[in-house]
C-alpha positions as CSV (number, residue, x, y, z in Angstrom):
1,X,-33.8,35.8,44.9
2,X,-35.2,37.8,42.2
3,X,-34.0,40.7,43.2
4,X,-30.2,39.1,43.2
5,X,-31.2,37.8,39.5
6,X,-32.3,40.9,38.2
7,X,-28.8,42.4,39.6
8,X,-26.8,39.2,38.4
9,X,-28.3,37.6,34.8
10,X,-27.4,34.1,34.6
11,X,-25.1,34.7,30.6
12,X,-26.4,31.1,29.0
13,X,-24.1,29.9,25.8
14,X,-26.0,27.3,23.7
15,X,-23.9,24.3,22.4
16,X,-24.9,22.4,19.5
17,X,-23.2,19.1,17.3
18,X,-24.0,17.2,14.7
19,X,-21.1,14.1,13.9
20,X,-22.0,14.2,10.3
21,X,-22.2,16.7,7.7
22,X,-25.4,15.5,5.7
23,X,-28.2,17.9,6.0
24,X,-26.3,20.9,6.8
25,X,-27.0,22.6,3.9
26,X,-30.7,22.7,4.5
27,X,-32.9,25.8,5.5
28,X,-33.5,24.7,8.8
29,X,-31.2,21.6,10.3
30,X,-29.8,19.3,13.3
31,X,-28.3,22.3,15.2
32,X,-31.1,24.7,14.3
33,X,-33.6,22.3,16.0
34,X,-31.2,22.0,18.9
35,X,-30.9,25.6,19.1
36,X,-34.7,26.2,18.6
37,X,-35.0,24.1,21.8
38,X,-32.1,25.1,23.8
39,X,-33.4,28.5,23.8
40,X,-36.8,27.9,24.8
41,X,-35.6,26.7,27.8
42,X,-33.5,29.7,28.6
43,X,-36.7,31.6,28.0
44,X,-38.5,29.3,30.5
45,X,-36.1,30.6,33.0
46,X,-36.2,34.4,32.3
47,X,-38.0,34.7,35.7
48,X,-34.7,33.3,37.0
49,X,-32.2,36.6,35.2
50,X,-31.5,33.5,32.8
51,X,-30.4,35.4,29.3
52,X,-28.6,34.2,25.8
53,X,-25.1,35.4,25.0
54,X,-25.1,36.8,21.6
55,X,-22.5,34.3,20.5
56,X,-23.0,30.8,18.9
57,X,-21.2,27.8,19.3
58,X,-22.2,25.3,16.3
59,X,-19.8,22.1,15.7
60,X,-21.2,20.9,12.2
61,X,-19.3,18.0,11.1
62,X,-17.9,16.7,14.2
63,X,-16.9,13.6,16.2
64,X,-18.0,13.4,19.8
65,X,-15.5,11.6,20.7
66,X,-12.7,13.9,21.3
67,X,-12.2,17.7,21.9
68,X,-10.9,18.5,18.7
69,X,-14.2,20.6,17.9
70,X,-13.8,24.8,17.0
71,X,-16.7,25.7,18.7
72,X,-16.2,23.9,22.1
73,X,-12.7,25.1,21.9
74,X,-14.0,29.0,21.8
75,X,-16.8,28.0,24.3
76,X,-14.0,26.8,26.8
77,X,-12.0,29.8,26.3
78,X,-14.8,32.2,26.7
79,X,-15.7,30.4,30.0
80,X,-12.0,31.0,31.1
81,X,-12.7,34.3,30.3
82,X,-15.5,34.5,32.6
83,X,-18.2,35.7,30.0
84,X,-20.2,32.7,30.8
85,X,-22.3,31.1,34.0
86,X,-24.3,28.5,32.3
87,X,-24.2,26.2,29.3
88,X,-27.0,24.4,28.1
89,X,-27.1,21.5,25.1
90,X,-30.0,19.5,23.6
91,X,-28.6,16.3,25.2
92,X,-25.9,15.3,27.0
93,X,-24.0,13.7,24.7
94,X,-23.8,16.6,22.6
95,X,-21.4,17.8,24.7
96,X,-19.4,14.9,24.5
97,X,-19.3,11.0,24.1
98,X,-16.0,10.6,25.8
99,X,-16.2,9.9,29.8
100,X,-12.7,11.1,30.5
101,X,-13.1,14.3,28.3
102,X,-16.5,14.7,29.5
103,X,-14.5,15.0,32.9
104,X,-12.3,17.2,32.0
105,X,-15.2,19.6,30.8
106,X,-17.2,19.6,33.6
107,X,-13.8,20.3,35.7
108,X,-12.9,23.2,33.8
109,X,-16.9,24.2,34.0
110,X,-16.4,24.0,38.2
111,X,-13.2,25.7,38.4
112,X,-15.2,28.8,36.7
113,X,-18.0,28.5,38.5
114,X,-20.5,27.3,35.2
115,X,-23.2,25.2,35.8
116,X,-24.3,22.9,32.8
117,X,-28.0,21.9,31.8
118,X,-29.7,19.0,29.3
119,X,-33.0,20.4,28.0
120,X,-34.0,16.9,27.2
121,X,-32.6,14.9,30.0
122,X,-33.2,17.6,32.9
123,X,-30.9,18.6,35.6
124,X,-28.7,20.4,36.8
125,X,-24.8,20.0,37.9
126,X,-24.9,21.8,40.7
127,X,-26.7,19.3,42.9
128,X,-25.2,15.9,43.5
129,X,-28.4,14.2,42.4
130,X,-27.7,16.2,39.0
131,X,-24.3,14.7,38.6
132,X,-25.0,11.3,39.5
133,X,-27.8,11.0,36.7
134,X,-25.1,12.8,34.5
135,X,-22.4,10.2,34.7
136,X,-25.2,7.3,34.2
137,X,-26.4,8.8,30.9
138,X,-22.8,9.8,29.7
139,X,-21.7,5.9,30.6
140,X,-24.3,5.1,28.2
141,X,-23.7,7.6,25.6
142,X,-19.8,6.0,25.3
143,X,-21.5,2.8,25.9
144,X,-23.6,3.6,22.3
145,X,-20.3,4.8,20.7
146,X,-18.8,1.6,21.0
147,X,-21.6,-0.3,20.0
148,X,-21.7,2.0,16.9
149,X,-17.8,1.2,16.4
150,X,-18.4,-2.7,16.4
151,X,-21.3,-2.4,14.1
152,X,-19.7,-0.8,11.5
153,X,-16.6,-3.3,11.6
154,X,-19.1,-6.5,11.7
155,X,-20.1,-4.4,8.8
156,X,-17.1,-3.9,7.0
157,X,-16.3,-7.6,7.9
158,X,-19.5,-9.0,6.0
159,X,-18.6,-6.9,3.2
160,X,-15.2,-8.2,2.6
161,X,-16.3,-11.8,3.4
162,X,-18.8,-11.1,0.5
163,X,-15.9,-10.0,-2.0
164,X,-16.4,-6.7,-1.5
165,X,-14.9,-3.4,-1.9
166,X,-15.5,-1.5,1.5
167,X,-13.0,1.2,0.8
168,X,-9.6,2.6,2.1
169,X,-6.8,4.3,-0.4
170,X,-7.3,3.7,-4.0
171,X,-5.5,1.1,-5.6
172,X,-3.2,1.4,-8.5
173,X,-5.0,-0.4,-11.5
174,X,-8.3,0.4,-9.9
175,X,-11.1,3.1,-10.2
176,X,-14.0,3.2,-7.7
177,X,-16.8,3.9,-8.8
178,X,-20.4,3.2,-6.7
179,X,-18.7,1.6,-4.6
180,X,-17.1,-0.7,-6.7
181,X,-13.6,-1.5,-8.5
182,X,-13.8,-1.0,-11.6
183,X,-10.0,-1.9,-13.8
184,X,-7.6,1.2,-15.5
185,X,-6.2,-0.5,-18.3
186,X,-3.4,2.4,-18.4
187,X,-2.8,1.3,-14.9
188,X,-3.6,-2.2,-15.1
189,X,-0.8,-2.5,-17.9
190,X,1.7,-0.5,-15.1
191,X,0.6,-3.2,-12.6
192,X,1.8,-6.1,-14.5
193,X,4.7,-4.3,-15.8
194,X,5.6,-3.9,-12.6
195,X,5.3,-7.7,-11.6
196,X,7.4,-8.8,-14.4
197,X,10.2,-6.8,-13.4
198,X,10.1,-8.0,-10.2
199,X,10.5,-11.2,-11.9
200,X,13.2,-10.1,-14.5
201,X,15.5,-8.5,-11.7
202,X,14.3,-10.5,-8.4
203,X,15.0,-8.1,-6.1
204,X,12.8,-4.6,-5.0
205,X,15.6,-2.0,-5.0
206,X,16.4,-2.2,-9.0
207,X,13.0,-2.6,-9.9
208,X,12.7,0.6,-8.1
209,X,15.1,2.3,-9.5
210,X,13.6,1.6,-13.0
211,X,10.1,2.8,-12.1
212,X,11.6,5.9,-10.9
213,X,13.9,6.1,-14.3
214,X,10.2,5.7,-16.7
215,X,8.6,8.4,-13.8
216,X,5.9,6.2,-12.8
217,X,4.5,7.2,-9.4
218,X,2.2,5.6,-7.4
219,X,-2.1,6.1,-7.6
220,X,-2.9,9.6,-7.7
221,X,-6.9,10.5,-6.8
222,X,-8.7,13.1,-5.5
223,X,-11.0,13.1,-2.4
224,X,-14.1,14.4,-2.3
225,X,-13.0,17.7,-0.9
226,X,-10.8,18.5,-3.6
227,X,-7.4,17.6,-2.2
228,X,-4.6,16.0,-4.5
229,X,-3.1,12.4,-2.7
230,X,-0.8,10.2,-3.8
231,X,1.6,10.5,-6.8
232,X,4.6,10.1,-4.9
233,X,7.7,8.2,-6.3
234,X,8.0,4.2,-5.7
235,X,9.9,3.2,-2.5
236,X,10.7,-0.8,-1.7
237,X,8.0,-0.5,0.9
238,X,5.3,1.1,-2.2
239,X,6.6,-1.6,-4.3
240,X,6.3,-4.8,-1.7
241,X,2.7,-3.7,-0.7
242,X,2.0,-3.5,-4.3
243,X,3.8,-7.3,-5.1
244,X,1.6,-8.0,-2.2
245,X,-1.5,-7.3,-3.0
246,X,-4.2,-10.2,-3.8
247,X,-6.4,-7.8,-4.7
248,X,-4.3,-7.7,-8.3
249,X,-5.9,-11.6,-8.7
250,X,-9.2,-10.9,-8.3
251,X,-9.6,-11.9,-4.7
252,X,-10.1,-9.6,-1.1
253,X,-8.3,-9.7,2.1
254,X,-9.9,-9.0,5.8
255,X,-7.3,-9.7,8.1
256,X,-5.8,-13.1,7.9
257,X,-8.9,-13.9,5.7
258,X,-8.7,-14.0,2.1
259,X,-12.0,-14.1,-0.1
260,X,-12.9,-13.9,-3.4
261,X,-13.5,-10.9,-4.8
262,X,-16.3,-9.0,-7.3
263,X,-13.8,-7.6,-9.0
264,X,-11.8,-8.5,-11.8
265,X,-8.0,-9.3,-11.8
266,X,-5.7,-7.7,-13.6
267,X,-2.1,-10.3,-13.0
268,X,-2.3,-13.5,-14.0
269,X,-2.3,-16.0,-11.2
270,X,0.7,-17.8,-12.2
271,X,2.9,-14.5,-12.8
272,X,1.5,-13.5,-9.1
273,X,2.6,-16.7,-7.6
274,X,5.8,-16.5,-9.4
275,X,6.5,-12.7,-7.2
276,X,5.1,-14.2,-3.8
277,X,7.7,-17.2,-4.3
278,X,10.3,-15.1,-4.9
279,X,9.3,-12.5,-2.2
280,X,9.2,-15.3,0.1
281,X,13.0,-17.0,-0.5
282,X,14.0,-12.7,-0.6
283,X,12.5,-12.8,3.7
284,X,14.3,-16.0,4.2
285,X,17.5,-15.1,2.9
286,X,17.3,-12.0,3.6
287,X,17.3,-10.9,-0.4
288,X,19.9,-11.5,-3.2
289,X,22.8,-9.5,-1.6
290,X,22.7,-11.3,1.4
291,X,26.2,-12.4,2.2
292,X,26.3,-15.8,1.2
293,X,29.9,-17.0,3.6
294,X,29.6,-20.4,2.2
295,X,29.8,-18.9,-1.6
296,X,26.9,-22.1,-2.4
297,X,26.4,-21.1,-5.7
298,X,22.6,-22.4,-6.2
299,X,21.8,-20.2,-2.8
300,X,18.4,-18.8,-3.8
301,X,17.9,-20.7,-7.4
302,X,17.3,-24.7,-6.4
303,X,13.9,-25.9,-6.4
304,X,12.9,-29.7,-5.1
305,X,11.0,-30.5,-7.7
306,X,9.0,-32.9,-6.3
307,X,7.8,-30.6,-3.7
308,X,8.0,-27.6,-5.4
309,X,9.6,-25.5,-2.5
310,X,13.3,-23.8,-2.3
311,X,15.9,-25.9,-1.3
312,X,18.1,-24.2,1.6
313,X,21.5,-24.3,1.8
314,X,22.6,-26.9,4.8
315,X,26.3,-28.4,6.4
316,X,26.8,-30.6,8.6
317,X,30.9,-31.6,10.3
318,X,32.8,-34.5,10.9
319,X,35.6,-34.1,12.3
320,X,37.7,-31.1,10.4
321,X,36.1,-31.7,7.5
322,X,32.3,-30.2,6.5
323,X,29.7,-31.7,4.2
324,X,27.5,-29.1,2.4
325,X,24.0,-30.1,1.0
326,X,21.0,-28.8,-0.6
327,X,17.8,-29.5,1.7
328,X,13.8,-29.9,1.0
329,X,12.3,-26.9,2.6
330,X,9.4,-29.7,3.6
331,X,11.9,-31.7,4.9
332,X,13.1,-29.0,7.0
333,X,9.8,-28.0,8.0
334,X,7.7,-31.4,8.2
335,X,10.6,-34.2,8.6
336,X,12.9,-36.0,6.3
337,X,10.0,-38.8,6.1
338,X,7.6,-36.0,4.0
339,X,10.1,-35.6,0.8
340,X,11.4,-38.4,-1.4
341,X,14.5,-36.4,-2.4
342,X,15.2,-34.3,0.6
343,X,18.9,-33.5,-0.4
344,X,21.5,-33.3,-2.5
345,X,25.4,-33.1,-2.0
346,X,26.1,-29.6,-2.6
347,X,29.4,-29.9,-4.2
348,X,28.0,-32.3,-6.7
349,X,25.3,-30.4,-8.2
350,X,26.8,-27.2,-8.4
351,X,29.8,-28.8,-10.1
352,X,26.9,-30.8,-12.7
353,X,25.4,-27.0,-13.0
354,X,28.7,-25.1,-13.8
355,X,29.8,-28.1,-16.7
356,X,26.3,-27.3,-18.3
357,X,27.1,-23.3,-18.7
358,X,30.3,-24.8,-20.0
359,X,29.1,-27.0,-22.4
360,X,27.2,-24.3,-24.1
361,X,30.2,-23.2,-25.8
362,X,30.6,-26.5,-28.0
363,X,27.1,-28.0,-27.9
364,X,25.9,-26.9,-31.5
365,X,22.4,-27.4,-30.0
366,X,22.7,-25.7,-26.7
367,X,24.3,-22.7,-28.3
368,X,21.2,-22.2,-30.7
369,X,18.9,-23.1,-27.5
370,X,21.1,-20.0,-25.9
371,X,21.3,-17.7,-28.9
372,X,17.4,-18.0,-28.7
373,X,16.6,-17.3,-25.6
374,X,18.9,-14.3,-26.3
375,X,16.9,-13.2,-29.2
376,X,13.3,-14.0,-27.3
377,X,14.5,-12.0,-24.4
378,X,14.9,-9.3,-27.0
379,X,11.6,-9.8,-28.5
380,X,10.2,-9.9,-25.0
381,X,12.0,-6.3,-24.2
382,X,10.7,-4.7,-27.7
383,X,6.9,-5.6,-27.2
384,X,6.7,-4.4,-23.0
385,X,8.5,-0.9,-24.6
386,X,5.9,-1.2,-27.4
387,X,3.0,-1.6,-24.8
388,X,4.0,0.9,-22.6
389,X,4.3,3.7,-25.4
390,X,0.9,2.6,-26.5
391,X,-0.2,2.9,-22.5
392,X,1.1,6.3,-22.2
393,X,-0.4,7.7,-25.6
394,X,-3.5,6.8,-23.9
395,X,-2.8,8.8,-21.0
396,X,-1.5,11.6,-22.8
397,X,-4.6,11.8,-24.8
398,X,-6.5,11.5,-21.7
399,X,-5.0,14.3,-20.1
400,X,-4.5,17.1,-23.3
401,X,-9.3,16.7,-23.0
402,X,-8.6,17.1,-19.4
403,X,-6.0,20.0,-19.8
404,X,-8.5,21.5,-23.0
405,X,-11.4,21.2,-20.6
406,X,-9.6,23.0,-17.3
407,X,-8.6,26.1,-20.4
408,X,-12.1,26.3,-21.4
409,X,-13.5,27.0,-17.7
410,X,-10.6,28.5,-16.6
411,X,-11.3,31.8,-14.0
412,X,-10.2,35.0,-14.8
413,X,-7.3,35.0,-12.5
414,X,-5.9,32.0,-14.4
415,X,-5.9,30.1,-11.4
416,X,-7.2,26.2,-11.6
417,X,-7.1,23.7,-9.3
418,X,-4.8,20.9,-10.2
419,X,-3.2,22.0,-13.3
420,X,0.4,22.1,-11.9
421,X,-0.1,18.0,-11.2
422,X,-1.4,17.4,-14.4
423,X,1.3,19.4,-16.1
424,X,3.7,17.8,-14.6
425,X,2.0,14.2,-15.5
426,X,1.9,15.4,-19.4
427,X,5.9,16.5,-19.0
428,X,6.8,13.1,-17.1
429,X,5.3,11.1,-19.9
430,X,6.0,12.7,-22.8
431,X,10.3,12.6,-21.2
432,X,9.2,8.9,-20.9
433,X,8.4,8.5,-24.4
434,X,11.4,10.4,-25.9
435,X,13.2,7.4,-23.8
436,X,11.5,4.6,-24.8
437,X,11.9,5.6,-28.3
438,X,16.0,5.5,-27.8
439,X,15.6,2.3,-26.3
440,X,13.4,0.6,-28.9
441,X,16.0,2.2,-31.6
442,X,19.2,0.6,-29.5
443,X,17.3,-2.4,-29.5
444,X,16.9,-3.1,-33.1
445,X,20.1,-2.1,-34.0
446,X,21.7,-4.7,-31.6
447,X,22.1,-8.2,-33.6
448,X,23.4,-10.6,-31.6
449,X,27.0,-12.2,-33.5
450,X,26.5,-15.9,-33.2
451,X,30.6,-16.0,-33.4
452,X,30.8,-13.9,-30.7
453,X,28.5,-16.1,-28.5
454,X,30.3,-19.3,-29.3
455,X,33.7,-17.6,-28.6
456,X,32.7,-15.8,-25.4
457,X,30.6,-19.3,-24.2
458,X,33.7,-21.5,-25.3
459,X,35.9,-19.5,-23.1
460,X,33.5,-19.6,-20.1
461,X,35.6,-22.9,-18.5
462,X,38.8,-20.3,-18.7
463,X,37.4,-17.4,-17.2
464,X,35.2,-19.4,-14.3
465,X,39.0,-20.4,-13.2
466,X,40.1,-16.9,-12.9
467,X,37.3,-15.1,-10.8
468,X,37.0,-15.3,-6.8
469,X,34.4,-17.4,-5.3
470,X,32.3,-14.5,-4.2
471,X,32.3,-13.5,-8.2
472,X,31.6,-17.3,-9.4
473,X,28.6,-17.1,-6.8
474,X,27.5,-13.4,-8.3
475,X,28.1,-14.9,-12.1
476,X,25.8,-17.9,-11.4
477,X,22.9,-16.0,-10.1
478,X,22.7,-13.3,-13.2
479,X,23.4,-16.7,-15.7
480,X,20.8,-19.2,-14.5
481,X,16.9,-18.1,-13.4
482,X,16.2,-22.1,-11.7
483,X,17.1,-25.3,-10.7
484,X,14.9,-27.9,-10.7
485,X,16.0,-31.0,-8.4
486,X,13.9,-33.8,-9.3
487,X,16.1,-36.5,-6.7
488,X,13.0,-39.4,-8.3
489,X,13.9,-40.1,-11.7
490,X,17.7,-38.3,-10.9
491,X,17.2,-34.9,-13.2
492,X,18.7,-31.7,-13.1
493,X,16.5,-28.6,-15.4
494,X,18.2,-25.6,-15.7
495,X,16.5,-22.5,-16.4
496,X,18.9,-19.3,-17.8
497,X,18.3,-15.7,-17.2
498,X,17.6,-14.5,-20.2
499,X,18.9,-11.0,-19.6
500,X,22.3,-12.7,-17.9
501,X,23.0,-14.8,-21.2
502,X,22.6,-11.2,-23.2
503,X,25.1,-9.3,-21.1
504,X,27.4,-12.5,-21.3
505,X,26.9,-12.6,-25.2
506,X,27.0,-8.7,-25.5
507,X,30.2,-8.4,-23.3
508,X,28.4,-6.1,-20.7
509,X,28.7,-8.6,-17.7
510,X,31.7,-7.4,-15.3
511,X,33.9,-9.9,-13.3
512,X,36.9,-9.3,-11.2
513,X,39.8,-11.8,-10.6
């Protein structure tokens, strides 16, 4: 036997893992002490021709729970190359936590004729005992791992039930710091900007198109390793998740859970229910170009007021002829019985709604009610350009210290890390600001002609009676914001779009015959 060994050494390769990176920069670590003992062992059996290869495989950093590791990937190939004949870890589960990949090792090990030895848990895969007591401990090992995994989500659980930030990708508004979310008021300002347009234009694709006309992206960050994420342009699915988002009142979400959060908010509640409301009648319908076959003209703008839910769009036949009506959306949902008013002829109320717009024209009162809302609307427009100039000087001035201090410790080479993104961040805003300073100037020279409004209003009856039904429906919707139905005390509120009585007063609104 010894003579066979001292013919034949036993080549022994020393594997070594650590999951986490903490402690590797110290003198002497994890995989050193593994080492240290793995190798005492081999010396133990020098009697038997057992000798180290010169070669070290060290897997700092990584998961046990798949293959995806450097060092076991050049330990497999040198096996397959045949420089090896035994390979010894600390423990077993160094190897691997896995019970199928652990398979597949010690299948690859056999085909080549390696044997495979725990200093720590002792024995040896060639014997059957040897395996046996393998497989137990490795059924453990995985048992450990998923005991591990549920931890750490009862953990992250807790936290969120708590209020709690307990991490993912940074929000938009947000900076983390310890742990915590603490508000960007550049960002924050963005944020609510970004509700109100949803509100303004009620649909995601326009108010995407504007974000990507002012250049504003989504969060950009940097991870701890130094790699630039985010700061892409806004898509609908960016800008839904956003809309989304509770965490923008203050509260946190685990699953179908919502809690309140240690955080502060940065939307107002009301202005946050205002987007899920109108998010919500978007799914339903299907959003505002949904083809509406029955041209109702309130589709998508009648509220029960005594419920305060839509009201949906409803027929019902007798005979040849059909009945159209305006229904509750409790009364759809919970019975007629749950909702005092639960419809409303159809015909009648949108024939009620259409006489109002025309009535605008010669009510002395309603016109200045309309040439207000005109000129508020305006107002409204000039301070949210006025606040985001303001917003963006911030962030300019933020970024020229950040640009000063990347010039001041620049290498010699001129190379720095993350000055293209931040260029391109300075160029973006300062094109923004050169727009918002056209806008600002076309919106104080605009003055709204109060004969102009009274003449284009007055002739509203005229032109309703020469568009299609598809345009009357398309006219309605960019006129009037909300209906409220309040079937009780037999009231009709209308709400107008602001920015739909401009374009009608301005001349900018386009009908077809």
């Amino acid at each position: 036997m010894n003579t066979k060994s001292r013919t034949k050494p036993v080549r022994c390769a020393v594997y070594t893992r650590k999951s986490t990176e903490e402690g590797l920069e110290q003198e002497y670590n994890s995989l050193d002490a593994q080492r240290d003992a793995a190798e005492a062992y081999v010396a133990s059996q020098k009697h038997e021709g057992w000798e180290l290869v010169a070669r070290t495989y060290d897997d700092g950093g990584f998961t046990g729970s798949n293959m995806e590791r450097p060092a076991l990937q050049r330990l497999l190939a040198d096996i397959e190359a045949g420089q090896i004949d035994c390979v010894i870890v600390y423990k077993v589960d160094r190897l691997s936590r896995s019970l199928l990949d652990f398979t597949k090792i010690i299948e690859a090990f056999d085909q080549h004729g390696v044997s495979f030895v725990s200093v720590t848990q002792q024995f040896n895969t060639s014997t059957s005992m040897g395996r046996l007591v393998l497989n137990v401990l490795l059924s453990f090992a995985q048992f450990e791992r998923e005991m591990i995994s549920e931890r750490i989500r009862d953990k992250v659980a807790a936290s969120r039930r708590r209020g709690k930030w307990s991490g993912g990708m940074p929000l938009l508004g947000y900076t983390v710091e310890n742990t915590k979310l603490i508000v960007d008021e550049v960002e924050a300002d963005r944020v609510r900007q970004i509700f109100s347009l949803y509100v303004e234009y009620r649909s995601l694709l326009p108010v995407v198109k504007e974000l990507r006309r002012r250049g504003w992206t989504t969060k950009q960050w940097i991870t701890k390793k130094g790699d630039h994420r985010g700061g892409r342009e806004f898509t609908k699915n960016a800008v839904y998740k956003l809309l989304s988002n509770v965490t923008y009142i203050g509260k946190i979400r685990y699953k179908d859970e919502t809690h309140e959060g240690e955080h502060d908010a940065i939307v107002p509640l009301d202005l946050f229910g205002r987007v899920q409301t109108q998010l919500k009648a978007n799914g339903n319908s299907g959003g505002t170009g949904v083809r509406n076959k029955h041209n109702a003209l309130l589709k998508g703008l009648i509220w029960c007021k005594s419920c305060c839910r839509p009201m949906t769009h409803s027929y019902s036949c007798k005979g040849n002829k059909r009945y159209r009506y305006y229904v509750c959306g409790t009364a759809m949902q919970k019975g007629w019985s749950e909702c005092p008013a639960p419809s409303v002829p159809a015909g009648e109320i949108e024939r009620f709604v259409v006489e109002q717009i025309q009535t605008i024209g010669t009510d002395e009162d309603l016109l200045n009610q309309t040439i207000g809302q005109i000129e508020s609307r305006s107002e409204q427009l000039h301070g949210n350009l006025e606040a985001e100039r303001k917003s963006l000087q911030r962030q300019l001035r933020n970024d020229h210290e950040k640009l000063r201090a990347i010039a001041a410790n620049a290498t010699n080479n001129g190379r720095v890390a993350g000055l293209p993104e931040l260029q391109k961040r300075i160029d973006t805003a300062e094109d923004r600001l050169k727009a918002i300073g056209t806008e600002l100037q076309s919106l104080e020279s605009e003055a709204i002609d109060t004969a102009d409004v009274r003449r284009l209003l007055a002739g509203f009856e005229e032109l309703w009676q020469t568009i299609q039904p598809r345009e009357q429906v398309r006219l309605t919707s960019l006129l009037i914001d909300r209906v409220d139905f309040d079937g009780v005390a037999g009231n009709v509120g209308i709400t107008f779009h602001d920015t739909g009585m401009a374009s009608l007063a301005t001349g900018e609104m386009e009908v077809t015959a």
